[in-house]
C-alpha positions in Angstrom: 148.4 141.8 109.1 149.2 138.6 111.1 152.2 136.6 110.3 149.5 133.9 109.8 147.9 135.8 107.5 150.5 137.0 105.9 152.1 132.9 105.5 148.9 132.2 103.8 149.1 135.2 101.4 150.6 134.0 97.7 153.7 135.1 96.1 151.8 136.7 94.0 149.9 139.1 96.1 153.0 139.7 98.3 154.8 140.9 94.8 151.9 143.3 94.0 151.4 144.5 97.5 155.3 145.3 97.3 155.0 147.1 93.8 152.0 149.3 94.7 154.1 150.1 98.1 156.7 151.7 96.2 154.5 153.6 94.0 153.1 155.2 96.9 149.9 153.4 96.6 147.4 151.8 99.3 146.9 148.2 99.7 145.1 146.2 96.8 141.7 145.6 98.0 140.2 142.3 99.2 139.8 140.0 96.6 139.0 136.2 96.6 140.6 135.6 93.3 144.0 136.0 94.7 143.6 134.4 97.8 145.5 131.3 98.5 144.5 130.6 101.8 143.9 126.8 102.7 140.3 127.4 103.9 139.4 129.3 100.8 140.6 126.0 99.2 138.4 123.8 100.9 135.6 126.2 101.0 136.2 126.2 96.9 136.4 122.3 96.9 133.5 121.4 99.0 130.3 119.9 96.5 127.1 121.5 96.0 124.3 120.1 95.5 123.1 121.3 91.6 119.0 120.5 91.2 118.6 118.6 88.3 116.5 120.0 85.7 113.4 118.7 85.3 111.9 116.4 82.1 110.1 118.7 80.1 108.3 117.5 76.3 107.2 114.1 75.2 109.5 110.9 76.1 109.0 107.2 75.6 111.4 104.9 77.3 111.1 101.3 76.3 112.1 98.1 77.7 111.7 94.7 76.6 112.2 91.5 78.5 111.8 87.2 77.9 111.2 84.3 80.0 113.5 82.1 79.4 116.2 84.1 78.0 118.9 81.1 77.4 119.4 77.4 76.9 116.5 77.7 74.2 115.7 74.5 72.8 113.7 73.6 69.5 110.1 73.3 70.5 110.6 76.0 73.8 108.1 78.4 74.2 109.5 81.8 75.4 106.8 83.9 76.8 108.2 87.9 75.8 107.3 91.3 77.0 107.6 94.9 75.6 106.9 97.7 78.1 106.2 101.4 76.7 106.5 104.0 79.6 105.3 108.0 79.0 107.7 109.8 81.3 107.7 113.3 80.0 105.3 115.8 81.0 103.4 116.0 77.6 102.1 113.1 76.1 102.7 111.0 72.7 101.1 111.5 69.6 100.8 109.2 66.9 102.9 106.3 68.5 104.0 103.3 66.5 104.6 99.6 68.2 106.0 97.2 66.1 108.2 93.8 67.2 109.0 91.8 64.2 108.7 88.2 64.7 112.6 87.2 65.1 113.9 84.5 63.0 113.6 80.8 63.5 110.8 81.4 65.7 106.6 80.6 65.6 103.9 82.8 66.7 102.1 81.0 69.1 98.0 81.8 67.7 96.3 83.8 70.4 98.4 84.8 72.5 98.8 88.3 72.2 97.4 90.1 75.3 97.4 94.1 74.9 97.1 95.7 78.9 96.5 92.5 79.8 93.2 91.9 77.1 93.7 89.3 74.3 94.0 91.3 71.0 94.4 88.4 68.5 93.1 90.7 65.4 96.4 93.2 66.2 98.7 90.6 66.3 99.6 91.1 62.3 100.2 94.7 62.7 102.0 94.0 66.1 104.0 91.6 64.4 104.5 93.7 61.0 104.1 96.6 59.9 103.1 98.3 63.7 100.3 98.9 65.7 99.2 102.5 65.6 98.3 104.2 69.3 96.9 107.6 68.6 97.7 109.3 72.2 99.8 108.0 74.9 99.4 110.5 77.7 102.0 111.2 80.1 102.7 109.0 83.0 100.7 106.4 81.3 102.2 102.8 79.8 101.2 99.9 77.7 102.5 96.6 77.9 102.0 94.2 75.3 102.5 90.1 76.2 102.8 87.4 73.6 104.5 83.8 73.4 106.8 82.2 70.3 107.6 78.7 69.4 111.7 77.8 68.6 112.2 76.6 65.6 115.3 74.3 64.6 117.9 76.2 63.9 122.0 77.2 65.0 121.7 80.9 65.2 120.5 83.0 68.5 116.9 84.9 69.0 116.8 88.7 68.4 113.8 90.5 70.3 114.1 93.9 68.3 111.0 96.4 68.8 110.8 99.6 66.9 109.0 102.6 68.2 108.0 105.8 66.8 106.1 109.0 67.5 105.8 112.2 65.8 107.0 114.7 69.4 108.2 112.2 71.8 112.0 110.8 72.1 112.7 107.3 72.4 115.0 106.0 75.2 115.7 102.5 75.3 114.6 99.8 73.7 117.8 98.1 72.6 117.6 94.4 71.1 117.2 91.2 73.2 119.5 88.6 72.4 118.4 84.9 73.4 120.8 82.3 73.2 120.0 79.0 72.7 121.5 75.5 74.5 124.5 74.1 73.6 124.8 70.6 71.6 127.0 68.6 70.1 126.4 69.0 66.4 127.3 65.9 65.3 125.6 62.0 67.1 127.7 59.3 69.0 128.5 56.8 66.8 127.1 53.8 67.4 129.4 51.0 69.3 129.1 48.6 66.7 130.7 50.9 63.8 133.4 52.8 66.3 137.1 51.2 65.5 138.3 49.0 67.4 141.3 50.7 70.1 144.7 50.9 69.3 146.8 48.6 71.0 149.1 50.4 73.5 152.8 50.9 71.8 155.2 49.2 73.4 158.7 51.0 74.4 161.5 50.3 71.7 163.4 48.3 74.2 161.0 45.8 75.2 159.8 43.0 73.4 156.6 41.6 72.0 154.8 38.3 71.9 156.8 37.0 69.1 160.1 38.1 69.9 159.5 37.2 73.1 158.5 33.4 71.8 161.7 33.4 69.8 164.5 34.7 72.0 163.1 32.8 75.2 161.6 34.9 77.0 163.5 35.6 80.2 163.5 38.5 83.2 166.5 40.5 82.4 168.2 42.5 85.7 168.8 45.9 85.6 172.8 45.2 85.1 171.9 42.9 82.3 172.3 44.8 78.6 169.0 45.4 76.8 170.0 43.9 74.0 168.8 39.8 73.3 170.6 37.6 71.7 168.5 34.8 70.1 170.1 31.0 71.1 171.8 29.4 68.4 170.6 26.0 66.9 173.3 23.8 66.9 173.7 22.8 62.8 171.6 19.8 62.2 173.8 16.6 60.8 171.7 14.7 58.3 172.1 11.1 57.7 173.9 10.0 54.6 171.7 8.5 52.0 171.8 4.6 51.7 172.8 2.9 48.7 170.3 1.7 46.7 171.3 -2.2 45.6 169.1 -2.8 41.9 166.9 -5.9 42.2 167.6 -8.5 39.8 165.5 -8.4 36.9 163.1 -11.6 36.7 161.7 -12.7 33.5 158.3 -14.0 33.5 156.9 -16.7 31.0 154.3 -15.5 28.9 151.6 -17.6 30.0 151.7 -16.4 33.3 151.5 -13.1 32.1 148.4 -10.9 33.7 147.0 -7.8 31.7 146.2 -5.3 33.8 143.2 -4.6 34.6 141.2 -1.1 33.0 140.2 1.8 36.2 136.5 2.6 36.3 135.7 5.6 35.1 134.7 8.5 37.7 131.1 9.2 38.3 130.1 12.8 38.6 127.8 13.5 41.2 125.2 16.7 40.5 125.5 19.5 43.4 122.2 20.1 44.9 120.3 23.0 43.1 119.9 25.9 45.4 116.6 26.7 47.2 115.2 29.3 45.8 112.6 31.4 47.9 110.1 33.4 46.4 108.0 34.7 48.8 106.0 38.0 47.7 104.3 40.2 49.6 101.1 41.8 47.5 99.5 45.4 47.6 96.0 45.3 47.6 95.7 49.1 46.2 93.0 49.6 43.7 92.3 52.8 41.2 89.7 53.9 43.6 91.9 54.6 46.5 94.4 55.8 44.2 91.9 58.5 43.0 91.3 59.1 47.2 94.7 59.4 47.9 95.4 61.8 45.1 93.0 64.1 46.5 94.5 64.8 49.6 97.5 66.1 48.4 95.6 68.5 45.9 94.6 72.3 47.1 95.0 72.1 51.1 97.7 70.2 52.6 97.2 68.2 55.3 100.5 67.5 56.4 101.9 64.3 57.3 98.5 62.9 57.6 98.2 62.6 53.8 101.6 61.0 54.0 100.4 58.5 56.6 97.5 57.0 54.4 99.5 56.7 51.6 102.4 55.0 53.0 99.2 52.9 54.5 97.0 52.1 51.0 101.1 51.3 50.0 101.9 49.0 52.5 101.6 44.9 51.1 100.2 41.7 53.1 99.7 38.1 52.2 96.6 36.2 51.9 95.8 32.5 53.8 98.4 32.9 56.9 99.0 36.4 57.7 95.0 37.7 57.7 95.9 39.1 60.6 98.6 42.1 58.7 95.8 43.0 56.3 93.5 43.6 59.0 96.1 45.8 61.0 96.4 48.0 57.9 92.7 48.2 58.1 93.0 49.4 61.3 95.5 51.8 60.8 93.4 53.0 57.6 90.5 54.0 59.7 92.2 55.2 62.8 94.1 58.2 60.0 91.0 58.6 58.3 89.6 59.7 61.7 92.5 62.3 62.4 92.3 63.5 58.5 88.5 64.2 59.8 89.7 65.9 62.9 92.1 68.2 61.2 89.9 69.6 59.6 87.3 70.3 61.3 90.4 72.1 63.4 89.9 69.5 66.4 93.3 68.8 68.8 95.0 65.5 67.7 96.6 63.5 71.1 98.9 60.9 69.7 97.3 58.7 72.5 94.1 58.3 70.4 95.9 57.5 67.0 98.6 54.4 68.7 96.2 51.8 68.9 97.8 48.4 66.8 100.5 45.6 66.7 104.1 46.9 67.4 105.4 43.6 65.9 104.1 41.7 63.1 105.2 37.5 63.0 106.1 37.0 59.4 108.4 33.7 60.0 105.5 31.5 59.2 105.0 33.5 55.8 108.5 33.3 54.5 109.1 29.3 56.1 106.0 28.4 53.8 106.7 29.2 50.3 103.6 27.6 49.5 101.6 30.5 50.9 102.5 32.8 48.8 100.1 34.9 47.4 99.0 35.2 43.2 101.3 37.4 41.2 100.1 41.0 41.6 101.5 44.0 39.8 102.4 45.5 42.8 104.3 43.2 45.4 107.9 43.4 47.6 109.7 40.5 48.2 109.8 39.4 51.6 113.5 38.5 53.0 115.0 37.2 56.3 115.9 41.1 57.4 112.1 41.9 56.9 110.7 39.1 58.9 113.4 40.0 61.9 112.6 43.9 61.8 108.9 43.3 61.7 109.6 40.5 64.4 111.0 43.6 66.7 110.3 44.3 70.2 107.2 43.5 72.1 108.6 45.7 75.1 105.7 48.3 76.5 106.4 51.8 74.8 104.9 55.2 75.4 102.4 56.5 73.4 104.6 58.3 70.4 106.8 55.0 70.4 103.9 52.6 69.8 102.9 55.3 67.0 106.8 55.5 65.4 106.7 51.7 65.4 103.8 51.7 63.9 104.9 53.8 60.9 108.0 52.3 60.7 106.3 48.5 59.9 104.4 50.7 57.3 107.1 51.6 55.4 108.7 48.4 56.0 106.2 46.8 54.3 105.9 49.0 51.3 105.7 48.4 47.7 109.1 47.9 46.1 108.5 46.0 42.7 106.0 46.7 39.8 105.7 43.9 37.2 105.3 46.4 33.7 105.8 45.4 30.4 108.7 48.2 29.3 111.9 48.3 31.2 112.5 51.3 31.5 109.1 52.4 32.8 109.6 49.7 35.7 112.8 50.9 36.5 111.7 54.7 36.7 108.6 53.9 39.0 110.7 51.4 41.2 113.5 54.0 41.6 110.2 56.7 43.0 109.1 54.1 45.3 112.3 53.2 46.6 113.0 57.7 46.6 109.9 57.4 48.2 110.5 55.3 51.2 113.6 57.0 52.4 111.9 60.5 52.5 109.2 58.3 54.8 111.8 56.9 57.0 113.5 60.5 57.3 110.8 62.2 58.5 109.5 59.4 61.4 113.1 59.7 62.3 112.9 63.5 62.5 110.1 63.2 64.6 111.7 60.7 66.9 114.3 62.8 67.5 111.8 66.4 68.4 110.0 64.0 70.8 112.8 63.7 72.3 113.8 67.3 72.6 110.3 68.5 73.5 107.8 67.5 76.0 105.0 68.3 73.4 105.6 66.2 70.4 103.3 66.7 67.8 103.1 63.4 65.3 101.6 65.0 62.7 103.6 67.9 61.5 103.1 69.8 58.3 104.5 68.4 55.4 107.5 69.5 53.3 106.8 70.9 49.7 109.3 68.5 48.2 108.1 65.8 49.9 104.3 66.7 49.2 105.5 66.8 45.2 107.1 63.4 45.6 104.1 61.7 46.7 102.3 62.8 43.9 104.6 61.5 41.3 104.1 58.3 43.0 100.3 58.3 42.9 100.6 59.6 39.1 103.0 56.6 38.2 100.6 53.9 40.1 97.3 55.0 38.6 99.2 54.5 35.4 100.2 50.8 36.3 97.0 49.9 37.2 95.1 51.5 34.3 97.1 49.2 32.3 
């Protein structure tokens, strides 16, 4: 054995070696076990390559993507994806592909494409319940493509597909989380209402305006105290009083003697009486298009259309000066009855078609001539200073969806407010409707306002709320009694 050898022999194996020696024994054979030897070491540590074993059975691996997949928006369409892959080497019986619609979001109507091929008809199952594929064979995939509408809401997306079959495993497939954009939850305040700024506090050792205007005010040097005194007045020395000397006391014979003569009494002038102005604005709305109107918002709704004529048939003019606001209503009246028509016969509605009328309606010569006001009507608003200037408004060019938010905003301007009734109490129940009436209008043109402004793809006439749709039909119930009286 070579001292090499024998330097690279362990402990261990040198001990044994020794023993067996003594015992009168041969050397212990060759073993690798107890061989220490630095190139057995490296020969032990060196990697081999282990073939991996090879996919065998039915497997399904899933994966799911969305375009975009942040900074949602309401109104953002996000076109998704879900891709199911047979990678096994048998293939997939009785395979189940469901993706329930996630939460604040709106199926967009036809456009589920299956392997590229619309399949509107499997778009419930899709959506619910899942859509049964009998055999998916191996090294074969289906991709299914569809597109969903944001909704208004604060919470994120979840894309969540649920696959099943009877042999194969599932791999993948984990949730998609879309997050939407980031806002400020609550609107600037307007300039107008903000507080005024605080004034800047001044340091404790200087002095203000009016401490300043009473001290004197003066540049004090840095070796100069900081402490003013204020200037003394010197006291002020009044003059002494001057003796009064009594005037001798005259007597006067009686026959010059004058009697005094008696004051007038004071004349009371009357204060002007105030000018009163009553100038009404009268609603023209008759039991038959009370009887219309109340069958739009019986059996199918019609959203904010139905809404629209209402607040229309509602809205008041005056006769002899202002012909020209009864025939915008007119206008108005026809151009709604012409998207009611549209809707349903499921036609597209483009705002552009629907914005055609006055922006600003002139009402000063109306309320300046009290004389033009028109009969006593049950129905009627008065018409104030703050009406004429918001009808007055801005004759400024506007977009499309502007002209038609103006539009219904001088609608509900110029809506019934006062009903002349016999019974108190019945006049104050159906005034307080009109007036509940009139903010849910303004709320929803305002809602609208905003979405357009969130969205390139406003749509102006949204569907209706429940609460609102039960509103209006209180109103129309109340008004048919009125004028049946």
């Amino acid at each position: 054995m070579s001292d090499l050898e024998r330097f690279e022999q362990s402990a261990d194996m040198r001990l044994i070696e020794y023993h067996r020696k003594q015992l009168g024994k041969g050397a212990p054979p060759p073993t690798r076990a107890w061989s220490g030897a630095a190139s057995e070491v490296l020969q032990a540590a060196a990697p081999v390559d282990t073939p991996q074993p090879a996919v065998s059975g039915a497997r399904l691996s899933v994966d799911v993507f969305a375009m975009p997949e942040a900074g949602l928006i309401p109104g953002a369409v996000v076109t998704l994806s879900v891709i199911v892959q047979s990678d096994g080497t048998l293939g997939a019986d009785d395979v189940r592909l469901a993706v329930p619609l996630p939460g604040e979001t709106e199926y967009r109507a036809g456009s589920l494409l299956i392997d590229g091929r619309a399949t509107e008809e499997a778009a419930e199952a899709f959506l619910g319940a899942g859509l049964a594929i009998p055999v998916l064979a191996a090294g074969r995939r289906m991709t299914a493509l569809w597109k969903v509408k944001v909704r208004t809401g604060t919470h994120p997306i979840i894309v969540a597909p649920r696959v099943t079959s009877r042999n194969a495993g599932i791999v993948g497939g984990n949730a998609l989380v879309l997050s939407r954009a980031e806002r400020d939850l609550f609107a600037p305040l307007p300039e107008q209402y903000k507080p005024p700024e605080p004034l800047p506090e001044r340091p404790f050792y200087e002095l203000d305006d009016d401490e300043a205007h009473d001290f004197g005010a003066r540049e004090v040097s840095s070796d100069e105290p900081l402490m003013v005194m204020p200037d003394v007045a010197p006291l002020e020395v009044l003059p002494e009083p001057a003796l009064e000397v009594a005037a001798p006391e005259v007597e006067i014979p009686a026959a010059f003697a004058v009697e005094p003569l008696p004051l007038p009494t004071p004349v009371e002038i009357p204060a002007p009486a105030p000018t009163v102005r009553d100038v009404r604005l009268g609603c023209s709305l008759d039991a038959a298009t009370v009887a219309l109107v109340q069958k739009m918002f019986e059996g199918e709704s019609y959203g904010q259309i139905a809404h629209y004529l209402l607040q229309n048939a509602l809205a008041c003019s005056l006769t002899g000066t202002t012909d020209s606001l009864r025939g915008h209503f007119a206008q108005q009246g026809a151009l709604l009855s012409r998207a009611l028509l549209s809707r349903k016969l499921r036609k597209p509605l483009k705002v552009s078609d629907f914005s055609t009328g006055a922006t600003s309606l002139d009402l000063r010569e109306a309320f300046d001539d009290i004389a033009a006001t028109s009969p006593r009507a049950p129905l009627w608003m008065p018409l104030t200073a703050a009406d004429v200037e918001f009808c007055a408004g801005s004759d400024e060019a506007h977009d499309a969806l502007a002209s038609f938010i103006r539009i219904r905003q001088l609608a509900v301007a110029l809506q019934v407010r006062c009903v002349d009734v016999a019974d108190p109490q019945e006049k104050g129940r159906i005034e307080t409707l009109l007036a509940e009436y009139a903010r849910s209008a303004r709320s929803v043109i305002n809602r609208i306002f905003i979405r357009s402004k969130l969205t390139r793809d406003p749509d102006p006439f949204p569907a209706s709320d429940p609460a609102s749709d039960a509103l209006a039909r209180r109103v129309i119930n109340a008004l048919s009694r009125v004028l049946q009286a």
